[in-house]
C-alpha positions in Angstrom: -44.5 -5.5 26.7 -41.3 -4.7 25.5 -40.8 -7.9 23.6 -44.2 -7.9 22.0 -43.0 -3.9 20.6 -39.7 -5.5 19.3 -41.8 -7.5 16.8 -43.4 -4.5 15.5 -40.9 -2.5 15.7 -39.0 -4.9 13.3 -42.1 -6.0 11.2 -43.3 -2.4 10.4 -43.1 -1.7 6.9 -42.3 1.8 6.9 -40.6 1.5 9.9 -36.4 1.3 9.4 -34.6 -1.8 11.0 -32.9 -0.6 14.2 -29.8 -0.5 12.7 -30.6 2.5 10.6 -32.2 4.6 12.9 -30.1 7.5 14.3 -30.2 8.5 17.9 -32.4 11.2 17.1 -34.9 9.3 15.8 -34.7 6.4 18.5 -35.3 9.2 20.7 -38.6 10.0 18.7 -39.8 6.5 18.6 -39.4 6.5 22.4 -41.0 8.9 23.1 -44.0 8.0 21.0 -44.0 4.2 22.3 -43.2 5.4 26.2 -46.5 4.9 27.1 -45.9 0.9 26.5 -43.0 0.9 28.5 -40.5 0.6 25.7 -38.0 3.5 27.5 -35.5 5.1 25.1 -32.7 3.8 26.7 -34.4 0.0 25.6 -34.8 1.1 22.2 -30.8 2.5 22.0 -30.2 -1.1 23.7 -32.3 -2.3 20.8 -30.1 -0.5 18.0 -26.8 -1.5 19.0 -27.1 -4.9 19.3 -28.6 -4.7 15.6 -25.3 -2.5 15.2 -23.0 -5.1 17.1 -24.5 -8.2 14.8 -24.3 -5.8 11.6 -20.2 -4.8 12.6 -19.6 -8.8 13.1 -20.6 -9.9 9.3 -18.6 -7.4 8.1 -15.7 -9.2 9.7 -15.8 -11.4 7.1 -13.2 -11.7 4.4 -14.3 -10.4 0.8 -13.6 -13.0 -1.8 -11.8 -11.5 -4.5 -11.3 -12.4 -8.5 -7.7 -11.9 -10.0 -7.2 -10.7 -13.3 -4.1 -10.3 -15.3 -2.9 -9.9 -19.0 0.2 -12.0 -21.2 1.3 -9.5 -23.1 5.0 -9.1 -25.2 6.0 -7.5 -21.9 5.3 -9.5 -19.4 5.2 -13.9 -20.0 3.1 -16.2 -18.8 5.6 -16.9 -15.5 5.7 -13.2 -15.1 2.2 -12.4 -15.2 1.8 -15.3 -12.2 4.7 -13.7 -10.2 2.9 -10.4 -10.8 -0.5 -11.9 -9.3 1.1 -13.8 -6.4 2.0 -10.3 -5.4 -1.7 -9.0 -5.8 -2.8 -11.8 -4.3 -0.5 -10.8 -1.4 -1.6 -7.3 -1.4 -5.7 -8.8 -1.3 -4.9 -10.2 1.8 -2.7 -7.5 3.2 -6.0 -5.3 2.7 -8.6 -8.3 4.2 -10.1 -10.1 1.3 -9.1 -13.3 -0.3 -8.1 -14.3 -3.3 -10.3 -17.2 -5.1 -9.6 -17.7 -8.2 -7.4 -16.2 -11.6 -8.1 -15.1 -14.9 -5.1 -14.5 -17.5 -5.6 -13.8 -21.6 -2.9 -13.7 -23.5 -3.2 -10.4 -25.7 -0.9 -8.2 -27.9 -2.2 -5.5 -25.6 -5.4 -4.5 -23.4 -8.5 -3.9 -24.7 -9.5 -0.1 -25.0 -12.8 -0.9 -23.8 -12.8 -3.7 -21.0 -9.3 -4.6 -20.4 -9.8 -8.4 -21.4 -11.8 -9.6 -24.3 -15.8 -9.9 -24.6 -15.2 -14.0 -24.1 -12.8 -13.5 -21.2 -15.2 -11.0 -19.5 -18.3 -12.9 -19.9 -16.7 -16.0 -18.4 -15.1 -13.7 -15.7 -19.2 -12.7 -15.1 -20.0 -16.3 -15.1 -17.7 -16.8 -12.2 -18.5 -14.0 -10.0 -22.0 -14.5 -10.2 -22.3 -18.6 -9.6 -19.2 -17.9 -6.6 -21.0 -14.8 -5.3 -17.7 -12.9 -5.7 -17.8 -9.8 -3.8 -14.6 -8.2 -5.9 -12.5 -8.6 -9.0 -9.4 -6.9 -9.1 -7.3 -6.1 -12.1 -3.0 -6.0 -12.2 -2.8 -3.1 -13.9 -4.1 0.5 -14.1 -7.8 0.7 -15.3 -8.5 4.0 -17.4 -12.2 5.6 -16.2 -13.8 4.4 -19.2 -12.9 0.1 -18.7 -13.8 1.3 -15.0 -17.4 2.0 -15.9 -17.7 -0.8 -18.7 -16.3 -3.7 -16.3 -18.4 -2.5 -13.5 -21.3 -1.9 -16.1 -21.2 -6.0 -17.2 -19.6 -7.5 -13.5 -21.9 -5.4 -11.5 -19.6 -6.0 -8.6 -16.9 -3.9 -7.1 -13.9 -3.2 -9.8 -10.5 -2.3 -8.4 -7.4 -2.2 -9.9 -3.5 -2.4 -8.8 -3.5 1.2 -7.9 -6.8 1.9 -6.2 -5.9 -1.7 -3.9 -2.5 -0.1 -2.7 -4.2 3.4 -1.9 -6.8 1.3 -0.1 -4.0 -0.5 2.2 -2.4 2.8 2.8 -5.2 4.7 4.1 -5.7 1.5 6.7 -1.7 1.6 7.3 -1.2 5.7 8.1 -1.0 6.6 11.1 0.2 9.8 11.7 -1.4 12.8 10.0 1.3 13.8 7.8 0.7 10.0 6.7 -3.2 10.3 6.4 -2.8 13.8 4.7 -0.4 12.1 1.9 -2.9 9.6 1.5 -6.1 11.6 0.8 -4.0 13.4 -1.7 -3.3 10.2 -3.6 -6.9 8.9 -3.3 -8.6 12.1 -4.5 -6.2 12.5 -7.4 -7.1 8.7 -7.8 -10.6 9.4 -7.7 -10.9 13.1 -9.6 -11.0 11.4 -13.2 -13.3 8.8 -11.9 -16.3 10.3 -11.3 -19.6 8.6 -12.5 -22.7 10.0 -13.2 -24.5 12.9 -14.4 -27.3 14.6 -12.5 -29.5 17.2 -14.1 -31.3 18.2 -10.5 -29.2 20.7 -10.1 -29.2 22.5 -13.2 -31.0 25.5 -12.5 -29.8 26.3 -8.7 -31.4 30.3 -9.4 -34.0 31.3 -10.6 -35.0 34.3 -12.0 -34.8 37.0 -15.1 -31.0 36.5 -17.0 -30.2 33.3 -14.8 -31.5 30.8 -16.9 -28.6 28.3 -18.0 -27.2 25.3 -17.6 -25.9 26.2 -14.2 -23.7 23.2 -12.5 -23.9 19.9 -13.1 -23.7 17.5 -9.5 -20.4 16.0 -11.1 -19.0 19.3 -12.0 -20.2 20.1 -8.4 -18.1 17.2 -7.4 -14.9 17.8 -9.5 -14.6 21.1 -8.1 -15.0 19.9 -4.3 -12.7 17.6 -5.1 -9.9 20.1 -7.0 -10.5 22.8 -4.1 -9.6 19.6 -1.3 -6.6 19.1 -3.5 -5.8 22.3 -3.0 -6.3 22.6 0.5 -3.9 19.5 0.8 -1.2 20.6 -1.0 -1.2 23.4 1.1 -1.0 21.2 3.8 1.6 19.5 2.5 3.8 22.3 1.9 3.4 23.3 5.7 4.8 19.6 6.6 7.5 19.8 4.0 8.7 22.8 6.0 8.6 21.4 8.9 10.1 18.2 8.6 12.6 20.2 6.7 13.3 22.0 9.7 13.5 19.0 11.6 16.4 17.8 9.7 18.4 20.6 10.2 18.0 20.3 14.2 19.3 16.4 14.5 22.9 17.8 14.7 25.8 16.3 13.3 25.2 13.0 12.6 25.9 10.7 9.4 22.2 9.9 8.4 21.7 5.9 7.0 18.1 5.0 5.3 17.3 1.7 4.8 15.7 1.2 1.5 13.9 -1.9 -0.9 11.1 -3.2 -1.9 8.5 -4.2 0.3 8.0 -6.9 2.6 12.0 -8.1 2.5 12.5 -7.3 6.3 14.1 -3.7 6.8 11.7 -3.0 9.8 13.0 -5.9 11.3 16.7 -4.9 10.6 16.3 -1.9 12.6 14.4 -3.1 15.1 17.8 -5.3 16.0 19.9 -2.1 15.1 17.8 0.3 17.6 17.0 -2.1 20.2 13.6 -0.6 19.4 10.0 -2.3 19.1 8.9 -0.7 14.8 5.7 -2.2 13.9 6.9 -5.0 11.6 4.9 -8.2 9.8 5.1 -9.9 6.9 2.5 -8.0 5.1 3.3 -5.5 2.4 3.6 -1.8 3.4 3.7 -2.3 7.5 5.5 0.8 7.5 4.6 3.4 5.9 5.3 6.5 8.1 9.2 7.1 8.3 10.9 6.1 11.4 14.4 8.0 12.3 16.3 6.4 15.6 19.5 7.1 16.8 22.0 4.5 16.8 25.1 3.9 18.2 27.7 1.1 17.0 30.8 1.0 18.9 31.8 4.3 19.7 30.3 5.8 16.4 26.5 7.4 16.6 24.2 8.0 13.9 20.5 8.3 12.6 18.9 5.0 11.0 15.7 5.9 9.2 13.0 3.1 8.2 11.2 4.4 5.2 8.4 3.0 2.8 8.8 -0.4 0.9 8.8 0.2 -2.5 6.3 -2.2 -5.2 6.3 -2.8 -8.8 3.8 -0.5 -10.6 3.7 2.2 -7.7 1.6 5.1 -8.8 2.9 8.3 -9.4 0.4 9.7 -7.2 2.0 8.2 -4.5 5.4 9.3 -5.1 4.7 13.1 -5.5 2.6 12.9 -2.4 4.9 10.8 -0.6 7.7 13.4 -1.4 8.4 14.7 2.0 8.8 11.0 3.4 10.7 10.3 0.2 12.9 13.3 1.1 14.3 11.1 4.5 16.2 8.8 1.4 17.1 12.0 -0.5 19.1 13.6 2.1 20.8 10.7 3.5 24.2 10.4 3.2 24.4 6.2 2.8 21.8 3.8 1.7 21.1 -0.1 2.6 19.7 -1.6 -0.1 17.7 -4.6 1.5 17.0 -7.5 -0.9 14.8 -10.6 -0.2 17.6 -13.2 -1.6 14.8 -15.7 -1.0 12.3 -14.6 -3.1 12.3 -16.0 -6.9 12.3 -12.4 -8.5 14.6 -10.5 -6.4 16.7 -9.3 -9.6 13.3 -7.3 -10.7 12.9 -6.2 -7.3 16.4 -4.9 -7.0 15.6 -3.2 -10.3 12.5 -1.4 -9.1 14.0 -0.1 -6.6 16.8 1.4 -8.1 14.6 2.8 -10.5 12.3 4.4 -7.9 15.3 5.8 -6.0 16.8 7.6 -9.5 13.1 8.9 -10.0 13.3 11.0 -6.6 16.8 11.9 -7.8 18.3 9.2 -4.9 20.2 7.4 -7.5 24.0 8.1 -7.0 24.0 7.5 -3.0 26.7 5.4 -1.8 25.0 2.4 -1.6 25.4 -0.8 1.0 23.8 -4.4 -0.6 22.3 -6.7 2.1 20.8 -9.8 0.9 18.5 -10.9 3.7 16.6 -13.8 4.6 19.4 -16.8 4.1 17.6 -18.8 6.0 14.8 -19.1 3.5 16.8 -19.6 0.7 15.9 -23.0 -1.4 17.5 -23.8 -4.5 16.7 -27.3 -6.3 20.2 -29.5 -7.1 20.5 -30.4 -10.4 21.3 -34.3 -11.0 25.1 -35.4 -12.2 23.6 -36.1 -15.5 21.5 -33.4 -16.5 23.3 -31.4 -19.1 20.8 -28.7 -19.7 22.1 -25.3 -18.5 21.6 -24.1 -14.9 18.9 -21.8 -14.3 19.0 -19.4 -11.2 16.4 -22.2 -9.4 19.9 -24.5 -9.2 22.2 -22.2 -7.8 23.1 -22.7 -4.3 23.8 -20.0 -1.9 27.5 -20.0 -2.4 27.1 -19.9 -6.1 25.3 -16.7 -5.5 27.7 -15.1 -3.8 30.6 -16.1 -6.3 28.0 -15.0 -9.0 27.7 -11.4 -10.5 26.9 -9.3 -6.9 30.4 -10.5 -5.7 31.5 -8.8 -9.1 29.5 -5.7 -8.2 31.1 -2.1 -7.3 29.0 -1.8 -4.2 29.7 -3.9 -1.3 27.5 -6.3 0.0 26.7 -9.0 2.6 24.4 -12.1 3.1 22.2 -12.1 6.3 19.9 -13.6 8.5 17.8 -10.7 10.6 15.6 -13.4 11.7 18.5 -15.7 12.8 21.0 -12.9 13.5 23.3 -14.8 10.9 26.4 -13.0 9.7 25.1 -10.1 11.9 28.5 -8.7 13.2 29.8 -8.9 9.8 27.0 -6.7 8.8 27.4 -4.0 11.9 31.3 -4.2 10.7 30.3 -3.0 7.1 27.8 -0.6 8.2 30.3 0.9 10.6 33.1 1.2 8.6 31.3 2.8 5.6 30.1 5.5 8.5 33.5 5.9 9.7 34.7 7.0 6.6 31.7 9.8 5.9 32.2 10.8 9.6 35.9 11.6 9.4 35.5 13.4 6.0 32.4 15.8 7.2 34.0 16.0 11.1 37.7 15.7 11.2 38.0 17.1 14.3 35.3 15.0 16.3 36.6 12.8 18.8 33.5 10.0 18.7 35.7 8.0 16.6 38.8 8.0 19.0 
């Protein structure tokens, strides 16, 4: 009996697919179909199974579109560095990248971002691919949001909404997931679609005729008052990490800075004997990890904080303040650089800019140039009288080049390979010796 109810139950026409029902109403339809012998607890069996199957195709990977713009700014090798990264950052969040689209432009179209041709062939694409997203490099204002969606009619995000959507699956503590939401609904706030008249006239009555409110103006002030409410928030976590700052005693405090993905969570992982979430994704930490650490006979507090990107919005910044505040008040910063990545200079640059933007930009400063053992350069031939470029230069070369010539000191490691580790605890202790004996003459850790 209960078999032959299952095909009606999923042949009905008015009847919802088990999937959809809630419990409440698979207790209704138990009730009514009890008399058959289909119990409830056969028909919540029923649902989640339908559930279970509906969870398991969502498993699978979203095939994404790339789109990016030459410009005077940025080349044609620049813009392909820039969407290796976003292709990085589509698989950091699940998808897949499938395929990218470049124009070269004097600048973005006011409209669409990329030119009626290029968008119509982008439309082509995604609907003989069945592409399920297309994601843009830069920034879309609200109005290309609507227009792209409008002719793609498939999901549209750009560079900004892609890393808020990879830090909301990355936070993990509430302070975290409250600096997130603050980012996503200041994201969101000049976004809204749509304008419904159903609400015009919630009141009736003699002098209450009007306009009344709109459902977005409904939703722009939810959203402001939730901003609101956050901030709030916000300032109750900036006190109290504030607070616990002040109670970690007398200790010189080091922060580990640089862009993402170039291996500080693995740095201090070897530094605090401690097990930090680390992959090689982009943003695997994004909550701010302080340890105590202890080299030789000299302690300290090593914070891991948030790898930085190229185009970060500055909705994250301002609501990442208080985690941003860990590199503020620190009293030495190691700068961690990928040496084996192709564009480590612009990497190096965006970080130093980001740090002057939260007002981090005079720290005393250590350089370490990590992952040596990936390093590749290609040798030129005896022959070849064409200038070197930095693909030819060997490791060595490096190091003799303009970061040996550099006021801050730095080193060339292996975390991975603990190469030229010891050298590397050496410079990091001796630069925490010297802030030590300034702020504590009197403290006998040192002796």
């Amino acid at each position: 009996m209960p078999e032959i109810f299952t095909a009606i139950f999923l042949n009905l026409p008015d009847f919802p697919p088990p999937n959809q029902l809630s419990i409440r109403q698979v207790q209704v339809r138990a009730i009514v179909n009890s008399k058959i012998g289909f119990t409830f607890a056969a028909h919540l069996k029923l649902r989640n199974e339908y559930l279970k199957k509906e969870i398991n195709t969502k498993k699978i990977r979203e095939k994404a579109v790339l789109v990016g713009l030459i410009t005077p700014a940025q080349d044609r090798k620049k813009i392909e560095e820039y969407l290796d990264e976003l292709a990085f950052l589509v698989e950091t969040a699940g998808g897949e990248a499938v395929k990218r689209f470049t124009q070269p432009v004097d600048h973005p179209n006011a409209k669409t971002y990329v030119g009626a041709g290029k968008l119509e062939e982008i439309r082509a694409y995604v609907k003989a691919e069945d592409i399920d997203m297309v994601v843009f490099d830069d920034e879309l204002s609200p109005s290309q949001l609507r227009n792209i969606e409008k002719a793609l009619e498939c999901k549209i995000l750009d560079r900004t909404n892609l890393i808020l959507d990879i830090f909301a699956k990355r936070a993990r503590t509430a302070h975290a997931k409250v600096q997130v939401e603050m980012a996503q609904y200041q994201y969101l706030l000049p976004r809204l679609t749509g304008l419904w008249t159903h609400l015009e006239r919630q009141r009736g009555g003699i002098g209450l005729r009007g306009p009344g409110e709109t459902e977005i103006e409904t939703d722009r002030r939810i959203i402001r008052d939730k901003i609101a409410l956050l901030r709030k928030k916000l300032e109750q976590i900036d006190k109290q990490k504030a607070t616990q700052r002040k109670n970690r005693g007398k200790l010189v405090r080091v922060a580990l800075v640089g862009y993402t993905n170039v291996g500080k969570s693995t740095i201090m992982n070897l530094l605090s004997k401690s097990e930090i979430f680390a992959e090689n994704k982009l943003f695997a930490t994004l909550d701010t990890t302080v340890r105590k650490v202890v080299i030789e006979n000299l302690p300290f507090l090593l914070s891991d904080t948030v790898g930085f990107i190229r185009k970060l919005p500055h909705g994250l910044v301002e609501s990442f303040k208080s985690t941003l505040d860990e590199v503020r008040e620190s009293d030495i910063l190691v700068h961690v650089v990928d040496i084996s990545h192709p564009e480590f200079e612009d990497q190096m640059n965006t970080v130093n800019a980001t740090l002057a933007e939260i007002g981090a930009g005079d720290k005393d400063v250590i350089m370490i140039f990590n992952k040596i053992d990936n390093y590749r350069y290609i040798k030129k031939d005896e022959d070849d009288l064409t200038p070197a470029t930095k693909e030819n230069m060997s490791l060595e070369e490096l190091k003799a080049s303009w970061m040996a010539k550099e006021n801050q000191p730095a080193i060339f490691i292996s975390a991975k390979t603990k190469e030229n580790w010891d050298d590397f605890k050496k410079l990091l202790y001796d630069h925490i010796r010297v802030v030590h004996a300034i702020r504590y003459p009197y403290n006998d850790f040192l002796y």
